[in-house]
C-alpha positions in Angstrom: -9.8 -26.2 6.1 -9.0 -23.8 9.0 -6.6 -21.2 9.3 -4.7 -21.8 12.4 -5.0 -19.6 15.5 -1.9 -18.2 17.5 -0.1 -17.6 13.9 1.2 -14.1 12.5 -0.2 -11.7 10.4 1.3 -9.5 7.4 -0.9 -6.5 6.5 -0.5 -4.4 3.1 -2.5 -2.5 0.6 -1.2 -5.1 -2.1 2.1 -6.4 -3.4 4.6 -4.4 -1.8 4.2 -6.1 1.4 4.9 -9.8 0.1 8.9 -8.0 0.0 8.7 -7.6 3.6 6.8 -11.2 4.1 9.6 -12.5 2.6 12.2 -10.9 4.5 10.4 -12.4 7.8 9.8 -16.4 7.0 13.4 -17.7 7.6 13.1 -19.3 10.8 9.5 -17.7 12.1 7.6 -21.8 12.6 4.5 -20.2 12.6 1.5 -20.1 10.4 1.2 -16.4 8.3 -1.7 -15.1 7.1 -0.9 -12.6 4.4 -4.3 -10.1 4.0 -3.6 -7.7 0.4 -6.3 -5.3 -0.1 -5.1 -4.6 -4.1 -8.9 -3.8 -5.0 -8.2 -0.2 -3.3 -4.6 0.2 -4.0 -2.6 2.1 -4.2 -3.1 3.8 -0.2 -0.5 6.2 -0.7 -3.6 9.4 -2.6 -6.3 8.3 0.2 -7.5 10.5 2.9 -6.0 9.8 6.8 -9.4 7.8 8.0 -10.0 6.3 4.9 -6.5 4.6 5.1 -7.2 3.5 9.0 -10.9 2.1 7.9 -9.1 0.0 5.3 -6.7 -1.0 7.9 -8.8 -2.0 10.7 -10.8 -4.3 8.2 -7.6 -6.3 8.5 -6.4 -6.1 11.8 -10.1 -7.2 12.9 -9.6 -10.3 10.8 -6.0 -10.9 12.5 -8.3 -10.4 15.8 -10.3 -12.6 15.3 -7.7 -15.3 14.3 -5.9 -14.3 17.6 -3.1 -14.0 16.1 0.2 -13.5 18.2 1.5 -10.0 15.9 0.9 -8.3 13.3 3.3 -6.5 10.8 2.4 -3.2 8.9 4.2 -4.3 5.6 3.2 -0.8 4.6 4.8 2.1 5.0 2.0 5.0 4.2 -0.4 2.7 7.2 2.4 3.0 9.5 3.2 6.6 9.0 -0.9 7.3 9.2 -2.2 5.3 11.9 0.2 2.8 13.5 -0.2 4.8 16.6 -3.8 3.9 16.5 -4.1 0.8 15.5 -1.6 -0.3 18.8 -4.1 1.5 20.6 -7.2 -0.3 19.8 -5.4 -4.0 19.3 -4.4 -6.7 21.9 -1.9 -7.8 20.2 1.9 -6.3 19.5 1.6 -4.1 15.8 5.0 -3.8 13.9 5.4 -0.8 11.9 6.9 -0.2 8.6 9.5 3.0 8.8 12.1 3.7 6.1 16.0 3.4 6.7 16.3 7.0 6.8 18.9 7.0 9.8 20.9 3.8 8.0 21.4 5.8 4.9 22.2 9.3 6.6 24.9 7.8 8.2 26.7 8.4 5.0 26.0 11.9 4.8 25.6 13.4 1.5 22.2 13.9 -0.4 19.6 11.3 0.7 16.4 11.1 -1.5 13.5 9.7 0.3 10.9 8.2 -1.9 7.6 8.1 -0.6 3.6 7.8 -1.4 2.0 11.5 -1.2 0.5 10.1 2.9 3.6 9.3 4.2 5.3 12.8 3.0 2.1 14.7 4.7 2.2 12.3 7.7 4.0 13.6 11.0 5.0 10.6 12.4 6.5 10.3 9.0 8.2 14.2 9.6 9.0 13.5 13.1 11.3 10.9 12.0 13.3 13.3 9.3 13.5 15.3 11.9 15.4 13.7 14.3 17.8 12.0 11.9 18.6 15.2 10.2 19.5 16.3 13.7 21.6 13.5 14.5 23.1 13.3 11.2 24.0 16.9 10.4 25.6 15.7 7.2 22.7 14.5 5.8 21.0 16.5 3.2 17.4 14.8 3.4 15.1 15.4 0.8 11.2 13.8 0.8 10.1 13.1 -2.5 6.8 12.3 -3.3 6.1 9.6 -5.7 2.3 9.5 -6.3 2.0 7.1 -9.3 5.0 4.7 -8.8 3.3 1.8 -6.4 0.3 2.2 -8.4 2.9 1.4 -11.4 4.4 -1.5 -9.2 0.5 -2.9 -8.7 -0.3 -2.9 -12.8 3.2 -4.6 -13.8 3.2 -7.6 -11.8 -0.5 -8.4 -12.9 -0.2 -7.3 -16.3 3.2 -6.9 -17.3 3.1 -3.7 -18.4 6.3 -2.1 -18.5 7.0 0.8 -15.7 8.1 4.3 -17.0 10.5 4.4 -14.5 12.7 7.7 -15.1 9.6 9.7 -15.6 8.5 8.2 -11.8 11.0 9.2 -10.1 12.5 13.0 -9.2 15.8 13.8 -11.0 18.6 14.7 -9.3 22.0 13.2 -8.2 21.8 11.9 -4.9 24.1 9.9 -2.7 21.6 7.7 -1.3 18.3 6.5 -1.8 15.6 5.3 0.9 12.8 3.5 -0.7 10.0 4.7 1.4 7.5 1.9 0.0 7.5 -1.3 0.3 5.9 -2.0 -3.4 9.1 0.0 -4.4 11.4 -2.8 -3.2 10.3 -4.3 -6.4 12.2 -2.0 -8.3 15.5 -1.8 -5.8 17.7 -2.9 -8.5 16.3 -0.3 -11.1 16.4 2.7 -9.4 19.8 1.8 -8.0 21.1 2.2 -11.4 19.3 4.8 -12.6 20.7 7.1 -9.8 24.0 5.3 -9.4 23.8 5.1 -5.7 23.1 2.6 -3.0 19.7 2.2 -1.7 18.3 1.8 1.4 15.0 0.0 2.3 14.0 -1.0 5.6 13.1 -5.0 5.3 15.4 -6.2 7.6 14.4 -3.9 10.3 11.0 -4.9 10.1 12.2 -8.7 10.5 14.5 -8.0 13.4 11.8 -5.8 15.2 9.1 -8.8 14.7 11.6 -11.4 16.1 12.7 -8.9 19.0 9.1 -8.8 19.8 8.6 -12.6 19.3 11.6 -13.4 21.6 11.0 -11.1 24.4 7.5 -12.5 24.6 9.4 -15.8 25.3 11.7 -15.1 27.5 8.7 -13.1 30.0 7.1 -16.0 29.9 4.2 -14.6 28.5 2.2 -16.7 26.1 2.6 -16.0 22.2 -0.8 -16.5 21.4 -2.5 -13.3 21.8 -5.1 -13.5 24.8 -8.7 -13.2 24.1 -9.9 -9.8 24.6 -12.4 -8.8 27.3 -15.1 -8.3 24.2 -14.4 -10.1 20.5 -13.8 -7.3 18.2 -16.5 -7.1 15.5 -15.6 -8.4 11.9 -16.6 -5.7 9.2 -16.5 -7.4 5.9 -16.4 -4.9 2.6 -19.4 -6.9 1.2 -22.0 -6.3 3.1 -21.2 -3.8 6.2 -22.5 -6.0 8.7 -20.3 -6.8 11.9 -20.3 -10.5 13.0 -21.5 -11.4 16.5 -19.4 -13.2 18.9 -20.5 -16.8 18.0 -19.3 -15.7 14.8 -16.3 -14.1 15.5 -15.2 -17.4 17.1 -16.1 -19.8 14.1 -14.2 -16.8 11.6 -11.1 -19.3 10.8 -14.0 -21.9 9.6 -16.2 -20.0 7.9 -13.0 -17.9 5.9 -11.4 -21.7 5.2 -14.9 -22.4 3.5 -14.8 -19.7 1.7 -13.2 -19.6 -1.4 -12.8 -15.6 -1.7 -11.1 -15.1 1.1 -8.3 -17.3 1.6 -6.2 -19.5 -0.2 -3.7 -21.9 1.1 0.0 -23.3 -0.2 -0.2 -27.2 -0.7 -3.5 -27.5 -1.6 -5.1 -28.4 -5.5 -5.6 -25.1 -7.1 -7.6 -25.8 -10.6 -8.1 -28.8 -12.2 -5.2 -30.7 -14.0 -2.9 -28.4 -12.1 0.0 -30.3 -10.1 -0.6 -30.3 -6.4 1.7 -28.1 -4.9 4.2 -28.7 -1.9 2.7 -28.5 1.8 5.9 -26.8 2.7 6.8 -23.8 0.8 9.7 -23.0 3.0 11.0 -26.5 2.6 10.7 -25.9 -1.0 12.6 -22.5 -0.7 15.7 -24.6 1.1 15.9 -26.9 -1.5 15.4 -24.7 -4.7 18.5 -22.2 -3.3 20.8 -24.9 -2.4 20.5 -24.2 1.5 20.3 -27.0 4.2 16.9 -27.6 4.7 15.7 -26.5 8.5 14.6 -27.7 11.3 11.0 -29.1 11.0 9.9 -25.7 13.5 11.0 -23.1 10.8 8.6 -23.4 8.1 5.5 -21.6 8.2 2.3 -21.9 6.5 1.3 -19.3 4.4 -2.2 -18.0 4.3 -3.7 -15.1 1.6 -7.2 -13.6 2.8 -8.4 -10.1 1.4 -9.3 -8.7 -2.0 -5.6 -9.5 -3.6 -5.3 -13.1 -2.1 -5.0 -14.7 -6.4 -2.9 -12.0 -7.0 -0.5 -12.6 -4.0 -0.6 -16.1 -4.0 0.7 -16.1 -7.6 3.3 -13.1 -7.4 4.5 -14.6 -4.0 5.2 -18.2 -5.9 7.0 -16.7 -9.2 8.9 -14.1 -7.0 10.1 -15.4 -4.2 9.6 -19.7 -4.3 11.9 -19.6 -7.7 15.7 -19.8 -7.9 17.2 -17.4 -6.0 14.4 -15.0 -5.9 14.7 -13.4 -2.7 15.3 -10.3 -0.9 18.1 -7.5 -1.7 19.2 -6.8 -5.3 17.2 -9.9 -6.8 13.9 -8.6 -5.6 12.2 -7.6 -8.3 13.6 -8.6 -11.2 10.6 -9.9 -13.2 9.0 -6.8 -13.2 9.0 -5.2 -17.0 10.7 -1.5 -17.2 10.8 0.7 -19.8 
């Protein structure tokens, strides 16, 4: 089966990024591929080049699937190489950035939780920086959290329960950004255990992939990413080996055959196991009591990378149930102390 060219992909270290995946599908009509690298996660303790090897692993996969954009549903790859990675790529690259300017508009003490890369990362800096600036009420304090997505990681696959107060930094603040996005997970939680709001930046990262999506339109530039002058070359983790251009073009065959590297929604999983929909978002509408779409809005989804079992399986019990969506319900199957 072949994973269609032209489509969007979502880029992560593992689950945190099927939040933001989540916050983008209403309405995209396009085919997603959703690439988790769990096997090395968490990012957030790894050395700067480390990160962007790990990175560009993906984005050469997206490449070579000419894929129309790709999302950073990370927060510790944007603040380390998101720079780069728009450099060396054809294709537009949204970034993940915490809603550090939303929640300073309040003023008051804003705890940022973040992995240990994003708090050493200047882009990361740069951006405190400014909105302290613009929002001289704002009392902005970065707080590394160098376990908690690691936490976030264990729980969903083994249901371990997350020592959350011992996570997180004490304090009283009057806002909370959630730096992460494996932390969305836990947005409820840690909403009451400071009694504050708090702030993630989801929705930003939708609007930004949809501003990009439109403006492409209206140019009159084609979605589809063009084919570069000379086919990036596919490094897999197994072997080392790049691929050469004949087999950069057959990639979306050779990944559909297979079966550790993708899987796909609507198809037979194990034996005796029901078949599920083709149409996950059509089965979203319907489970939430919303109007089903127009034919256009539903997208395929697509898992490739080291996490694709896990994903697949935390993406159906999270977000394809009742209600389980973004905001306040995210999360809410995850075991706490």
């Amino acid at each position: 089966m072949d994973i269609p060219e032209g489509g969007i992909g979502f880029f992560d270290s593992g689950l945190g990024g099927l939040t933001v995946l989540s916050a983008c599908l209403d309405g995209l009509g396009l085919p997603v591929c959703y690439y988790g690298d769990n096997a090395r996660a968490p990012y957030g303790g790894l050395p700067e080049e480390k990160i962007l090897a790990y990175a560009e692993e993906a984005f050469d996969a997206f490449s070579a699937l000419r894929v129309r954009a790709a999302v950073i549903a990370c927060n510790t790859v944007t603040a380390v190489c998101a720079d780069r990675l728009r450099e060396k790529y054809p294709f537009p690259v949204v970034g993940a950035e915490p809603a550090v300017r939303v929640a300073a508009r309040r003023g008051g003490r804003i705890f940022v939780l973040v992995t240990p890369a994003t708090a050493q990362s200047g882009r990361f800096l740069s951006l405190c920086g400014r909105v302290g600036r613009e929002f001289p009420a704002a009392r902005i304090s970065v707080c590394p959290c160098p376990e908690l997505a690691g936490w976030v990681e264990r729980s969903v696959r083994t249901g371990e329960k997350i020592p959350l107060p011992s996570l997180l930094p004490s304090g009283k603040p009057d806002a909370v950004v959630l730096g992460c996005t494996h932390y969305v997970f836990l947005r409820e939680e840690i909403g009451a255990l400071y009694g504050c709001p708090v702030f993630d930046g989801n929705e930003g990262i939708a609007r930004e992939l949809f501003r990009i999506l439109s403006s492409r339109r209206a140019c009159g530039r084609p979605l589809a990413a063009t084919r570069p002058s000379r086919p990036p070359l596919l490094t897999t983790a197994a072997d080392g080996k790049g691929l050469s251009e004949g087999e950069v073009d057959g990639f979306s065959r050779k990944a559909a055959e297979r079966e550790e590297l993708c899987f796909r929604f609507g198809e037979k999983t194990g034996k005796g196991e029901e078949e599920k929909e083709k149409n996950i978002r059509s089965r979203i509408f319907c489970e939430i009591g919303q109007k089903r779409g127009k034919k256009g809005d539903f997208s395929e989804i697509f898992f490739l990378g080291s996490g694709k079992t896990v994903n697949k399986s935390a993406y159906e019990q999270m977000f394809v149930g009742k209600k389980r969506g973004m905001g306040g319900e995210t999360g809410s199957k995850i075991p706490k102390s």
